[in-house]
N, C-alpha and C positions, 0 to 999 in steps of 0.2 A: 469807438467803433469795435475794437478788440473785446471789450466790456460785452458791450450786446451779443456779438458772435458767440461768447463764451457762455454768459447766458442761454440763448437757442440751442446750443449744445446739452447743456446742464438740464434743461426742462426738463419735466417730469409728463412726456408725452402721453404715458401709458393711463394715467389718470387724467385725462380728460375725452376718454374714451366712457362710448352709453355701458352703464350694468349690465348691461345684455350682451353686448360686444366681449367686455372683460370676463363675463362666467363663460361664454365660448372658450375664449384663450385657455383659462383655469382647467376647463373638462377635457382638452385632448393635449392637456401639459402632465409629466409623470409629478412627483410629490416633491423629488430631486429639484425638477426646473421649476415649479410652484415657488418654493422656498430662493433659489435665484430671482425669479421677476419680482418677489417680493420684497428683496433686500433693494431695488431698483425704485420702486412704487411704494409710497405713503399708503396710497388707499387700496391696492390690494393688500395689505398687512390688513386692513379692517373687514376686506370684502373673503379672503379665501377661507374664511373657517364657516363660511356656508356653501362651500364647493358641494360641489353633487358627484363627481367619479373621484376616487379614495382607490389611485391602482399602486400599493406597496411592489413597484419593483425594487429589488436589490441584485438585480443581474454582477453587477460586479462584487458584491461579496460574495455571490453562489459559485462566479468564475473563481476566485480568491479560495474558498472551498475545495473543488473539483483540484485545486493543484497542491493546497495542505490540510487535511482533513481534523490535523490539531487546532484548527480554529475553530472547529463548530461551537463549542462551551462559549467563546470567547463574542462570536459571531451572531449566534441565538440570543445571547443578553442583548444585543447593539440590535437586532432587529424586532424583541419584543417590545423592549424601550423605548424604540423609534416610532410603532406601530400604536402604543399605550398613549404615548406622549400627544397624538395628533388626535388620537380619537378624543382627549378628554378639552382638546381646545375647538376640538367643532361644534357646532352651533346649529349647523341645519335641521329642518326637518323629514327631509326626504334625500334619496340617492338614486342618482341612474344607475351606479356599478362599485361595487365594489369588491378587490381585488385583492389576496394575498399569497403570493409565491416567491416559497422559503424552504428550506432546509429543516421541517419539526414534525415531532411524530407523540405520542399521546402523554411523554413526560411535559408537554407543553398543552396540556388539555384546557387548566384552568382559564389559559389567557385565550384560549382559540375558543373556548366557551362564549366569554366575556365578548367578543369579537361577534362570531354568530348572533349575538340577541340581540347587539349594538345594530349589526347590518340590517337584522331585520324589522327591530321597529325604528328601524329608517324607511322603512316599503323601498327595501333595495328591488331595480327589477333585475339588475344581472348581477349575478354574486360566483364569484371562484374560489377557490377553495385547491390548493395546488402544492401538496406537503413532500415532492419525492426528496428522496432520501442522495444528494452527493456530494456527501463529505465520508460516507463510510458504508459501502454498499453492500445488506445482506441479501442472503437467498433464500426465497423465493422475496422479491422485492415487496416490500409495503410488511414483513413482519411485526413492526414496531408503529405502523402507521396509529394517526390519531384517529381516535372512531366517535363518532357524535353519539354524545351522551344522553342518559334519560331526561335528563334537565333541558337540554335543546330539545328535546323531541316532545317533550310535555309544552315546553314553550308555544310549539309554532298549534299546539289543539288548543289552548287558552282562545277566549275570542278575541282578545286583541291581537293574538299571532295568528288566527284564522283571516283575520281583517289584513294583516301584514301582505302575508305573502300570495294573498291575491292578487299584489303589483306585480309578483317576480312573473319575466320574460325569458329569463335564461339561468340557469343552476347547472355549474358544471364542480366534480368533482374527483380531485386525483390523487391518490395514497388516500384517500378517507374513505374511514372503513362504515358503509351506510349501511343498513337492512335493505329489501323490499317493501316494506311497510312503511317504513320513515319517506321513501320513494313515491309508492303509491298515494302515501296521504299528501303529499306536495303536489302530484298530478289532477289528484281529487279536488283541491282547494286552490289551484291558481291557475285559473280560467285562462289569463292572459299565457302560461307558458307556451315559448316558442322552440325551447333549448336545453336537453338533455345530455351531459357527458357524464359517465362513470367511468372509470378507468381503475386497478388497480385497488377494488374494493373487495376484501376477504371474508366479511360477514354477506356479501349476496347473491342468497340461495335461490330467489324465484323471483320476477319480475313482473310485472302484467302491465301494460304500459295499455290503459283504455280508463274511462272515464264517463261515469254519468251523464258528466257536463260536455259540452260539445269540445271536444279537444283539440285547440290551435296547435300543437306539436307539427314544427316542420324536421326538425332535425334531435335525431335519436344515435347517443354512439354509445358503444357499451365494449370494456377493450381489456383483457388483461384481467376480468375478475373469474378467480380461479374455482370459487366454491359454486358458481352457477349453475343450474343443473336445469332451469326452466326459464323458459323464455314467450311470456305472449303479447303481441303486440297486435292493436285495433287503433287505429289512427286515420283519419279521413283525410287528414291535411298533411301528410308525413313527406316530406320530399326527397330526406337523403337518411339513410338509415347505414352506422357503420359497426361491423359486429370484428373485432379481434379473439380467439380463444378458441377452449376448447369446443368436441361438439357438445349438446346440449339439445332439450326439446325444443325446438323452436317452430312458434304457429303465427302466422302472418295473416290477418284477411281485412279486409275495409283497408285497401291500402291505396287508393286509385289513383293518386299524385306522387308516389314513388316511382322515381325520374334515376336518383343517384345512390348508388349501392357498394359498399366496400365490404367484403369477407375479407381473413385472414388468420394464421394462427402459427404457432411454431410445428418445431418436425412431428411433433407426438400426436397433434392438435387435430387432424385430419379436417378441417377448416371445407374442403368441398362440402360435405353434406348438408349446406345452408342451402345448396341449389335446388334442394326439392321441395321445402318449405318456401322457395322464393318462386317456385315455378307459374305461378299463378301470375304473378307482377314482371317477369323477365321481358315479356315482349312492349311492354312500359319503359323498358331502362333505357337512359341516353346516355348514361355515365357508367361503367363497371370499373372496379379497382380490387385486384387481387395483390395480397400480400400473403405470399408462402412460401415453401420449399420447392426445389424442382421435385423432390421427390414426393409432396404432397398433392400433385397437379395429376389428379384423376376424375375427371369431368363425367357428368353420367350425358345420356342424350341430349342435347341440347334441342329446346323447341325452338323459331325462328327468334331472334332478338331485332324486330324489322325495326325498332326504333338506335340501339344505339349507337351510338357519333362518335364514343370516347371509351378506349379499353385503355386502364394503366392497370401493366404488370411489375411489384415490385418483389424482386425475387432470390435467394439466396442457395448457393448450390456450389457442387465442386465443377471442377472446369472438363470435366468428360461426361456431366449430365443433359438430358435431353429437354432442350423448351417445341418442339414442335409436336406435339401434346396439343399447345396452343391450336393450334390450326384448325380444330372442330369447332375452337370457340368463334376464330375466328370467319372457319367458314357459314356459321348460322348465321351473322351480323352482315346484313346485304347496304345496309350504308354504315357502316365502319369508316369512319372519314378520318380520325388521327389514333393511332399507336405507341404511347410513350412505356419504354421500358428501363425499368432500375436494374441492375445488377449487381449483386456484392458476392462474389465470388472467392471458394478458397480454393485450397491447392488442387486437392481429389475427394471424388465421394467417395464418405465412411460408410457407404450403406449398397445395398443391391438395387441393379436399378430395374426398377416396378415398371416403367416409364416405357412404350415402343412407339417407333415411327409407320408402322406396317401399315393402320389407318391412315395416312396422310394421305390427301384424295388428290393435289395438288393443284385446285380450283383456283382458277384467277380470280385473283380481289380487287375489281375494276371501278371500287367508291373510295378507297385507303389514297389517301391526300399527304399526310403529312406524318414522318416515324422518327421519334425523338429515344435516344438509346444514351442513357450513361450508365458509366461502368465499365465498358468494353475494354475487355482485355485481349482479344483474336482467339481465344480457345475456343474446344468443343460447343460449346452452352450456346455464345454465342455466334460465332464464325456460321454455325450453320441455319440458326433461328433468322438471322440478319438475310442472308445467304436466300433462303427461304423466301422474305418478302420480295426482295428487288427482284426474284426471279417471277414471281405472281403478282408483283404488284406493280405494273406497269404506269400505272394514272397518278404514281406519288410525283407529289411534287415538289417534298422536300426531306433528304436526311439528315438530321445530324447525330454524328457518331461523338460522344464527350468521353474521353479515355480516361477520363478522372472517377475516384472511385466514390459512390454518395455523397458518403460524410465527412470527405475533404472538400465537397462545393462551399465556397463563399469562406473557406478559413485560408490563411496565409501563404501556405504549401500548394494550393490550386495549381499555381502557377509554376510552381519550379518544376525542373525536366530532370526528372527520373528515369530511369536506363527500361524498364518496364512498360510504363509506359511509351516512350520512345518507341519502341517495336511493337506495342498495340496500335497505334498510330499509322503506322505503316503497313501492319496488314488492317485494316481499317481501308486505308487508301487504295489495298489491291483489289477491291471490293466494288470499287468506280465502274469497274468494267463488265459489271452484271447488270449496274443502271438503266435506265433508260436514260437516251444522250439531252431527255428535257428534264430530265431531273438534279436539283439542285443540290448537292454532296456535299456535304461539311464536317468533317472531322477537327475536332480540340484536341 
């Protein structure tokens, strides 16, 4: 009896599962748990070298990085090797995705070459491409980044790389340094794309993001590339379009299903002047996301925004700067239904403040439902922005105040009680009594 029990135990359950079942598992397993359920299973040993998603995470060596920056030499061998090693035992002929984000920059060109041609006459349809730099961080970020080569770029105009990357659906790319040409001829030739990221690319000078062919492009983000100086976009199916950086020319038109829109940029960036190339599509928006400075937060007239639902402001300032600026934005948006606001706050502004309340009309916002605020430390910035809604915004029906700052959410320290917090917290709490007594108040 013992014999059998031990046996039923011992089965090899995973293999008598349908093919079809087992490349499920495979495709949202990382390459880490692949290599486990395989030491497990006979037959996925014979079945995974035609996986179709190929995502090289190595989050624990990039963590391992970030804390000794002497292992990058050491760390880059162990994860070209890793990446060499799998590629030369697959078998398939095709990929849904494939993925690599690591620590390398263009002394690693040869093998990211080898990689690129491999992805693509696999007709990857999502491919990433995600090289930042943290084991050793220069300024301005991406100096040393890897830039796609003449040889990849002659590749994908061959016809068999034309025939390739007609499957691609999504191409995103971060520390690679790409042209607009290299860009454009991807948008020209893959009908199917749905999914543009740039980020953090130093060769690109102009962009034109349209197409002969009918362009599926739902989603467009472009962040952090500093030499840009032109920007045109014609997209009929464009949904969410996210611009970080400087200003730049930027021309919007055939835009009519842009719903979601994020501008942003650092203090120098003056990042508002998107609103007048966007002004056409504004009363379209259901989603707005600002990332700026308090001090870059100079709005020109705002037309009605009769569509949107959802303002996030993510925002960075000293603690005697002014956010009720906001308020014209807010006051155009007649159903504004939720409010989340970031805050990363330093000690005092280094700069003059540009910034006055004298406009502030103090209109009741009688559609605003629901205000989501972290960061809150009770200063200037926010004490009075906060202060601001509960007093006009009678119909909310829920706040919560998070006293934690960004990017301690979800890490270890979240939860420990800091003397700082403690007394954000509390004037946080003296704030209840501006409320409305139906409104729900939650302070972290």
């Amino acid at each position: 009896m013992e014999d059998a029990q031990g046996e039923e135990r011992c089965r090899d359950r995973i293999s008598e599962l349908p093919d079809e079942i087992v490349f499920v598992i495979l495709s949202f397993s990382t390459l880490k748990e692949v290599a486990s359920i395989c030491f497990l299973s006979k037959r996925l040993k014979n079945l995974w070298p035609n996986i179709v998603t190929l995502n090289f995470d190595a989050s624990e060596a990039l963590y391992e990085l970030r804390r000794n920056g002497n292992l990058r030499k050491k760390k880059r061998s162990w994860f070209i090797g890793w990446v060499n090693q799998i590629l030369e035992l697959h078998k398939g002929s095709t990929l849904n995705e494939f993925r690599v984000c690591f620590d390398l920059d263009w002394t690693c060109r040869h093998d990211i070459d080898s990689w690129f041609h491999f992805a693509i006459s696999k007709r990857v349809r999502k491919l990433e491409f995600d090289f930042e730099e943290v084991a050793e961080k220069t300024w301005p970020p991406g100096l040393r980044s890897y830039s796609l080569t003449k040889s990849c770029y002659d590749y994908i105009r061959t016809p068999h790389g034309l025939s390739c990357i007609g499957s691609l659906t999504s191409l995103c790319l971060r520390f690679v340094k790409v042209s607009g040409e290299v860009l454009e001829h991807f948008l020209s030739h893959s009908p199917l794309l749905e999914k543009l990221v740039v980020q953090w690319s130093k060769n690109l000078v102009t962009l034109k993001v349209a197409s002969s062919l009918p362009l599926r492009l739902t989603y467009l983000e472009i962040r952090s590339c500093v030499a840009l100086e032109n920007l045109e976009i014609s997209a009929p199916n464009l949904r969410t379009f996210r611009y970080y950086g400087q200003q730049v020319a930027l021309h919007i038109e055939n835009a009519p299903l842009l719903t979601n829109v994020l501008i942003g940029g650092n203090l120098d960036d003056q990042p508002a002047f998107a609103f007048c190339p966007l002004s056409s599509c504004l009363c379209q928006l259901e989603t707005l996301t600002l990332e700026m400075s308090a001090y870059n937060m100079r709005f020109p007239n705002f037309p009605q925004l009769s569509n949107l639902r959802h303002l996030v402001v993510s925002v960075y300032g000293g603690y005697d700067d002014n956010l009720l600026v906001l308020t014209s934005l807010i006051d155009a948006s007649p159903s504004l239904n939720k409010l989340s606001l970031e805050l990363k706050i330093w000690r005092s502004s280094t700069y003059n403040h540009a910034n006055s309340s004298s406009n502030v009309t103090g209109k009741p916002i009688p559609s605003l439902k629901v205000v989501d605020v972290v960061g809150f430390r009770g200063f200037k910035i926010d004490m009075d922005f906060v202060t601001y809604l509960l007093e006009h915004g009678k119909m909310i029906e829920k706040i919560t105040i998070n006293c934690c700052h960004p990017s301690w959410i979800g890490q270890i320290w979240e939860w420990e009680s800091i003397k700082e917090r403690e007394k954000a917290r509390k004037l946080a709490l003296q704030l209840k009594v501006i409320a409305s007594p139906t409104t729900e108040f939650v302070v972290i």
